[in-house]
Jmol script that loads the backbone (N, CA, C; Angstrom):
load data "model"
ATOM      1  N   UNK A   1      59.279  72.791  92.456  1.00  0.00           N
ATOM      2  CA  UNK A   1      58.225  73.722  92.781  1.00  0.00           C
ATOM      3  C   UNK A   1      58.675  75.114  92.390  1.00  0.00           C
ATOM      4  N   UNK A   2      57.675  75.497  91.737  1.00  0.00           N
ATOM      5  CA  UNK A   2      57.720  77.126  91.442  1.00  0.00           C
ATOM      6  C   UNK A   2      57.205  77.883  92.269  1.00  0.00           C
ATOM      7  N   UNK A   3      58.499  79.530  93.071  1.00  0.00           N
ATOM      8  CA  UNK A   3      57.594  80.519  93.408  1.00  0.00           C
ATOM      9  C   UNK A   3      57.573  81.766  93.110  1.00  0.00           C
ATOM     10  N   UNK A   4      56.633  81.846  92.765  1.00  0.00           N
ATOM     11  CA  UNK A   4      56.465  83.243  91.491  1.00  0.00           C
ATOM     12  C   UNK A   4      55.811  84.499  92.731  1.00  0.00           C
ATOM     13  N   UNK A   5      56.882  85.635  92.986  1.00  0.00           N
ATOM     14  CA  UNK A   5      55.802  86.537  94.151  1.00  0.00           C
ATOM     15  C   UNK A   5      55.529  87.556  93.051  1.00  0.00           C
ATOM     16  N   UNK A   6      54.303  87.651  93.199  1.00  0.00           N
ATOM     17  CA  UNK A   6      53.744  89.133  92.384  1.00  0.00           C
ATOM     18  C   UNK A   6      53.528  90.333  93.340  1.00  0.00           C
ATOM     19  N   UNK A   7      53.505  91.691  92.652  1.00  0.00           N
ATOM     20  CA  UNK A   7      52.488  92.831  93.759  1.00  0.00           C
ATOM     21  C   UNK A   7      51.322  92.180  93.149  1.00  0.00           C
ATOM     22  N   UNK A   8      50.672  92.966  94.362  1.00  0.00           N
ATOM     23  CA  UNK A   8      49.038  93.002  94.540  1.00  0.00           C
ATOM     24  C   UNK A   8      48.639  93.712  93.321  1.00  0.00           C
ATOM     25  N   UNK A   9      47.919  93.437  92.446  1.00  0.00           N
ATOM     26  CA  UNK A   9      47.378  94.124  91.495  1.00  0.00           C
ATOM     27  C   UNK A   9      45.418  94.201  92.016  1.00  0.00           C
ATOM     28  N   UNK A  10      44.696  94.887  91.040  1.00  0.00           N
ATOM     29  CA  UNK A  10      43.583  94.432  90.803  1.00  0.00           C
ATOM     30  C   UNK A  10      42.948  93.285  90.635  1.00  0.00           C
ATOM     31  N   UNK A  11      41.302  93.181  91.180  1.00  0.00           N
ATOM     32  CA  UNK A  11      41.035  91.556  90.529  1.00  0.00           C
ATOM     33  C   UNK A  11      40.542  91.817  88.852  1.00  0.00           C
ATOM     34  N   UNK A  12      41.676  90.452  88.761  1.00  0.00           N
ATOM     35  CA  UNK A  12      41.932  90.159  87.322  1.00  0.00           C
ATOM     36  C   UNK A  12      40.637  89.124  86.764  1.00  0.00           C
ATOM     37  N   UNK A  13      40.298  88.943  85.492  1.00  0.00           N
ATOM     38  CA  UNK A  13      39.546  87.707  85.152  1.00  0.00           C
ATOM     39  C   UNK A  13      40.134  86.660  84.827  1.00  0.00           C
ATOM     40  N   UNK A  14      39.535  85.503  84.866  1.00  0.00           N
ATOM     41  CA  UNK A  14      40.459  84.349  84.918  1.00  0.00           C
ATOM     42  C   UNK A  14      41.464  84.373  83.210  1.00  0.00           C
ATOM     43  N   UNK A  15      40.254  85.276  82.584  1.00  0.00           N
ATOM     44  CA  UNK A  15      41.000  85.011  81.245  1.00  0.00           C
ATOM     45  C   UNK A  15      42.439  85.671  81.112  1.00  0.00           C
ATOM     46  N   UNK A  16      42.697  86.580  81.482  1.00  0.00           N
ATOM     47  CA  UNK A  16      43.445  87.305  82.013  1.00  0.00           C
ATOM     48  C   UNK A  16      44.890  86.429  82.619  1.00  0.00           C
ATOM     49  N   UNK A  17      44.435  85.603  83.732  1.00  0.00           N
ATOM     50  CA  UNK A  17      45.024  85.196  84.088  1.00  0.00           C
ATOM     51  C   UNK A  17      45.946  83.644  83.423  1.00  0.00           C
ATOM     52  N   UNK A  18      45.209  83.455  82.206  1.00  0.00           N
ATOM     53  CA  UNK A  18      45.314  81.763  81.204  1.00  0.00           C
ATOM     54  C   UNK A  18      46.372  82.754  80.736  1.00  0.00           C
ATOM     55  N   UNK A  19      45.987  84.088  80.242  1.00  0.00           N
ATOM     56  CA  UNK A  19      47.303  84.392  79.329  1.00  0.00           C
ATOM     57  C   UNK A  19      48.799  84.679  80.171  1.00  0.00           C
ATOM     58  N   UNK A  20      48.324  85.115  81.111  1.00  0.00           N
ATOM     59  CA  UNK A  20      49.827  84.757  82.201  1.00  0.00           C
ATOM     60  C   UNK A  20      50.308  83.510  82.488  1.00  0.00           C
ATOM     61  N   UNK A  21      49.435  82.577  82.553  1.00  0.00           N
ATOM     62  CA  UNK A  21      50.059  81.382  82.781  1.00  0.00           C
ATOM     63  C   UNK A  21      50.833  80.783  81.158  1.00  0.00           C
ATOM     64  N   UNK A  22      50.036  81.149  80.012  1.00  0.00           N
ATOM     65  CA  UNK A  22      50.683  81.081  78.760  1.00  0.00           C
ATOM     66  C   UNK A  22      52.374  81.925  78.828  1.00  0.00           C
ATOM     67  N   UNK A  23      52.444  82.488  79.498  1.00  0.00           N
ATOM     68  CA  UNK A  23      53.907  83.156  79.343  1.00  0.00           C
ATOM     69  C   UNK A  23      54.688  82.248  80.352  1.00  0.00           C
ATOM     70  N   UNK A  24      54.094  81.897  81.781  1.00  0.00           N
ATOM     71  CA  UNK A  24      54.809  81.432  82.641  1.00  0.00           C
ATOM     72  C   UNK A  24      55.392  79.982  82.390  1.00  0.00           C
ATOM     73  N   UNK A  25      54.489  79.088  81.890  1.00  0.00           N
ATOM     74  CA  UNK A  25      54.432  77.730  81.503  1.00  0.00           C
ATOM     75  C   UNK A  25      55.304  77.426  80.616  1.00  0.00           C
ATOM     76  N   UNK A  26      56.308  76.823  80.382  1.00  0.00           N
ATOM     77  CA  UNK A  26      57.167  75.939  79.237  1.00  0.00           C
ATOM     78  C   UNK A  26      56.146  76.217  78.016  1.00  0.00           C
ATOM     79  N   UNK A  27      57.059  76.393  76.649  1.00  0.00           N
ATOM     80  CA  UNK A  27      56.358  77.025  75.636  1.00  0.00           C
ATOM     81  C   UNK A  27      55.867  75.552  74.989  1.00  0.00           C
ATOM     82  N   UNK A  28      54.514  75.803  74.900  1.00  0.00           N
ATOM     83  CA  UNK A  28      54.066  74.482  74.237  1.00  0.00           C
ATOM     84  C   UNK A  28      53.302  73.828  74.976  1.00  0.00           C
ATOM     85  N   UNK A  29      53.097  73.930  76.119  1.00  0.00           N
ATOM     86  CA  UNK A  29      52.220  73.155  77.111  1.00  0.00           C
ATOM     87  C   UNK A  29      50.897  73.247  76.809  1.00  0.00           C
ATOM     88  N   UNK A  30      50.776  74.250  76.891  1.00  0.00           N
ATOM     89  CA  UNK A  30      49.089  74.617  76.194  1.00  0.00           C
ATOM     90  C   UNK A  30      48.555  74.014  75.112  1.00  0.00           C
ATOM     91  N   UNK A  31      49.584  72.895  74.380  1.00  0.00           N
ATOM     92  CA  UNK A  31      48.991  72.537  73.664  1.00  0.00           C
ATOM     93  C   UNK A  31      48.455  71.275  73.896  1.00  0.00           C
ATOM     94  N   UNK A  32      48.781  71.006  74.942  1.00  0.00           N
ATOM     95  CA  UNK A  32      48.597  69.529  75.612  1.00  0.00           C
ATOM     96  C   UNK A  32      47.518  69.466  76.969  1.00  0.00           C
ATOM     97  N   UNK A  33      47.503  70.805  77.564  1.00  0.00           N
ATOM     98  CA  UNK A  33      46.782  71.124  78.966  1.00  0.00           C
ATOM     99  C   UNK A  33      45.969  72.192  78.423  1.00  0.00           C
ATOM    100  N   UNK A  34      44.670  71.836  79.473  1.00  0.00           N
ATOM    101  CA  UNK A  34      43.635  73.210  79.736  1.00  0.00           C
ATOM    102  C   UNK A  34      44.389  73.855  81.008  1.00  0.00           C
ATOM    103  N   UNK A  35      44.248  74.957  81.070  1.00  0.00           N
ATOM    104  CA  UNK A  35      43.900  76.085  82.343  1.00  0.00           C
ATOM    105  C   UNK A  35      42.411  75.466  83.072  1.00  0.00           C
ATOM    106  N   UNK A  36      42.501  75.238  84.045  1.00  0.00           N
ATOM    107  CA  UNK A  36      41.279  75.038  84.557  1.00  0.00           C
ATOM    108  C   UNK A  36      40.540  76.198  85.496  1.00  0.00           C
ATOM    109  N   UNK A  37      42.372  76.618  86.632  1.00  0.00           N
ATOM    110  CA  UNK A  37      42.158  77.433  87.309  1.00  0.00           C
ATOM    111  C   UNK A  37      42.665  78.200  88.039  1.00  0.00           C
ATOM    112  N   UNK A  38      42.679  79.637  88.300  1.00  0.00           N
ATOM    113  CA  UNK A  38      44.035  79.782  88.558  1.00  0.00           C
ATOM    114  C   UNK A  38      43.944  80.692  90.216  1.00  0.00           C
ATOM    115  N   UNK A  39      44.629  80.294  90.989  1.00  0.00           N
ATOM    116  CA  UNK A  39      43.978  81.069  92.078  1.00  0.00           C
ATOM    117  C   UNK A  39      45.423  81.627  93.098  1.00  0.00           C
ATOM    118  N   UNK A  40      45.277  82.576  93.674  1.00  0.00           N
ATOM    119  CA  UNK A  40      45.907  83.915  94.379  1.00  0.00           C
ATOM    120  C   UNK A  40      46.135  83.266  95.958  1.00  0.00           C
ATOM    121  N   UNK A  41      46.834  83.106  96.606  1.00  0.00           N
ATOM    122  CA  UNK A  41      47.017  82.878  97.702  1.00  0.00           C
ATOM    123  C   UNK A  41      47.937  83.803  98.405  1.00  0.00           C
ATOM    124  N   UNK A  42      46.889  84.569  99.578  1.00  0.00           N
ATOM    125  CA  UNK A  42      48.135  85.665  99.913  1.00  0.00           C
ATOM    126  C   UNK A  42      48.723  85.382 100.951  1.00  0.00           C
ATOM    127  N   UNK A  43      49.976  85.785 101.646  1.00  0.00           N
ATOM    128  CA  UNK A  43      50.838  84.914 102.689  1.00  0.00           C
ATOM    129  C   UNK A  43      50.708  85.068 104.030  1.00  0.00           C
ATOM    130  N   UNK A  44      50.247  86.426 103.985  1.00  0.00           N
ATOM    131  CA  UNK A  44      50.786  87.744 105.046  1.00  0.00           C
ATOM    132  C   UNK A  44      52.048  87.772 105.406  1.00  0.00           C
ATOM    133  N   UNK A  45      53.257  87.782 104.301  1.00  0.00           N
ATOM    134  CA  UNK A  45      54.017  88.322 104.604  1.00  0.00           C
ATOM    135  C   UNK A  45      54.459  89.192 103.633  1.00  0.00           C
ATOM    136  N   UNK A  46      55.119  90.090 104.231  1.00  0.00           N
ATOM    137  CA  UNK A  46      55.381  91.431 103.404  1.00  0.00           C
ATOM    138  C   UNK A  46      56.532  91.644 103.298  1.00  0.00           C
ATOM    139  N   UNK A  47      57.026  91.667 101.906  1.00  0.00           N
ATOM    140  CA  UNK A  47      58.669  91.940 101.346  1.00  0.00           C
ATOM    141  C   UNK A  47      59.055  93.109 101.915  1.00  0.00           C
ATOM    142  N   UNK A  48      60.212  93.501 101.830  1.00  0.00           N
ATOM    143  CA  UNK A  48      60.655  94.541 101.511  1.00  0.00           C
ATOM    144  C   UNK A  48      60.031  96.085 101.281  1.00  0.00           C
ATOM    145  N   UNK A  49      59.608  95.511  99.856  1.00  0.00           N
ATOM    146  CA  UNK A  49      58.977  96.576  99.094  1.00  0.00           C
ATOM    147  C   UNK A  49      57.772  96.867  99.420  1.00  0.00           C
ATOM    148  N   UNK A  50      57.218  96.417 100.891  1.00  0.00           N
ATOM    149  CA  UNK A  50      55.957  96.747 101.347  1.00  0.00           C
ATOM    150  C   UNK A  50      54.760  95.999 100.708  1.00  0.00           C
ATOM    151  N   UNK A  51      54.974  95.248  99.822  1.00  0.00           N
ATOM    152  CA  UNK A  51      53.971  94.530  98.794  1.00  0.00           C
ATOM    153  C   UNK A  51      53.981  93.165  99.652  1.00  0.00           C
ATOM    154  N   UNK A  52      53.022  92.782 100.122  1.00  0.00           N
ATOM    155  CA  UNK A  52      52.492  91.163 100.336  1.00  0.00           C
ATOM    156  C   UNK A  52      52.418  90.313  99.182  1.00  0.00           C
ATOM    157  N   UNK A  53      53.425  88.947  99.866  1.00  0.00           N
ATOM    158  CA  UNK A  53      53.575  88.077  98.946  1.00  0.00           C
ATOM    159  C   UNK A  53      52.742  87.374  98.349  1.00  0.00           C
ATOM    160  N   UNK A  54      52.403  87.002  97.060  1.00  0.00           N
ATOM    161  CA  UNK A  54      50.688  86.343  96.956  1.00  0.00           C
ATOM    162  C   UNK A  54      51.243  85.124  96.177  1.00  0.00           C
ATOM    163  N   UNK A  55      51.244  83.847  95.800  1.00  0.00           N
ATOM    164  CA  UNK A  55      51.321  82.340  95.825  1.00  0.00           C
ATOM    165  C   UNK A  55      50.443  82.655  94.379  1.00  0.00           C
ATOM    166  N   UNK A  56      50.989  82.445  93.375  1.00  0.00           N
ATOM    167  CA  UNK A  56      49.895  81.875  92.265  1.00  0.00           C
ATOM    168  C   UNK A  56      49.628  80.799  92.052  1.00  0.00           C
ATOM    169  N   UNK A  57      48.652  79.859  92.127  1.00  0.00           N
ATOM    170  CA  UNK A  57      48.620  78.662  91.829  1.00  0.00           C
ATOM    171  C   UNK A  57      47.344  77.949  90.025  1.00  0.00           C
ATOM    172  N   UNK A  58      48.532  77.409  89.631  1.00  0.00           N
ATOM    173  CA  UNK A  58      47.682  76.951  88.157  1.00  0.00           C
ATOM    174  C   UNK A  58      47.806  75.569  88.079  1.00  0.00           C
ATOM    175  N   UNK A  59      46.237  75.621  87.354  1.00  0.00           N
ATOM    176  CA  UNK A  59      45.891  74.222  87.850  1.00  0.00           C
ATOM    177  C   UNK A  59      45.442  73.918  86.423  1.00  0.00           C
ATOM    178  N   UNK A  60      46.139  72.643  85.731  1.00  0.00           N
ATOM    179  CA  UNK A  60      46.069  71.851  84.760  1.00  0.00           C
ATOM    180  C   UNK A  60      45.285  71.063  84.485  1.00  0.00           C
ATOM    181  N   UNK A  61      44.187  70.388  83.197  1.00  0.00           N
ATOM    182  CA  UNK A  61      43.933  69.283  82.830  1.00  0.00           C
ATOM    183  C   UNK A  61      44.159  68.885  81.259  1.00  0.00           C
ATOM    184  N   UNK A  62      44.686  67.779  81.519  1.00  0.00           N
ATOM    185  CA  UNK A  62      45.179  67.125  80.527  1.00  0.00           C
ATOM    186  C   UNK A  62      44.461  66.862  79.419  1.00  0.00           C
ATOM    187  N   UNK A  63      44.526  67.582  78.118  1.00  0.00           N
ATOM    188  CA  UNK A  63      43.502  67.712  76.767  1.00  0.00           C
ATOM    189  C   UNK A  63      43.236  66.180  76.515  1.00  0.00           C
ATOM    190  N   UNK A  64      42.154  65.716  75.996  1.00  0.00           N
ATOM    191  CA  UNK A  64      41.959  64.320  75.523  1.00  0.00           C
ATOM    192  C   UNK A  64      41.760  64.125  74.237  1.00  0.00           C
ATOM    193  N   UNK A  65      42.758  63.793  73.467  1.00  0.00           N
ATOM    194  CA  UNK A  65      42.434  63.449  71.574  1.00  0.00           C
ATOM    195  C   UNK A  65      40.907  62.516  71.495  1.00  0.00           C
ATOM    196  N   UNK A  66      40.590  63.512  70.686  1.00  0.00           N
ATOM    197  CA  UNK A  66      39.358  62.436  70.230  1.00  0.00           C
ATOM    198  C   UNK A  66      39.670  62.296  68.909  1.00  0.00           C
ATOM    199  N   UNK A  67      39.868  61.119  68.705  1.00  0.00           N
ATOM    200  CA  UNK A  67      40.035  60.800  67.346  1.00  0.00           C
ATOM    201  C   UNK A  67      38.529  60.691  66.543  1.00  0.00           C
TER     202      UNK A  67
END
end "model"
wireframe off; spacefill off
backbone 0.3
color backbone group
């Protein structure tokens, strides 16, 4: 399991968010998976740095060859 804490930014668009998961993801995956969806889960708990921890979660489906 991956945990990735981000700051709080702005709301982002999902597209936005495919290209983050393109950096986060093993290089090459994308060529095999869609992004379906990607969603923010915040913790209430707060680091350090005063920033609340937020949970990214990406959610995969598996491309289908059509021959």
């Amino acid at each position: 399991m991956i945990s990735i804490t981000i700051a709080p930014m702005s709301k982002q668009s999902a597209f936005d968010y495919k290209i983050l998961a393109s950096y986060l993801l093993p290089k090459g995956i994308l060529e095999f998976f869609d992004v379906t969806a990607v969603n923010e889960d915040h913790t209430g708990i707060i680091e350090e740095t005063g920033n609340e921890r937020v949970l990214l979660h990406i959610y995969l489906d598996e491309k289908v060859e059509r021959l």
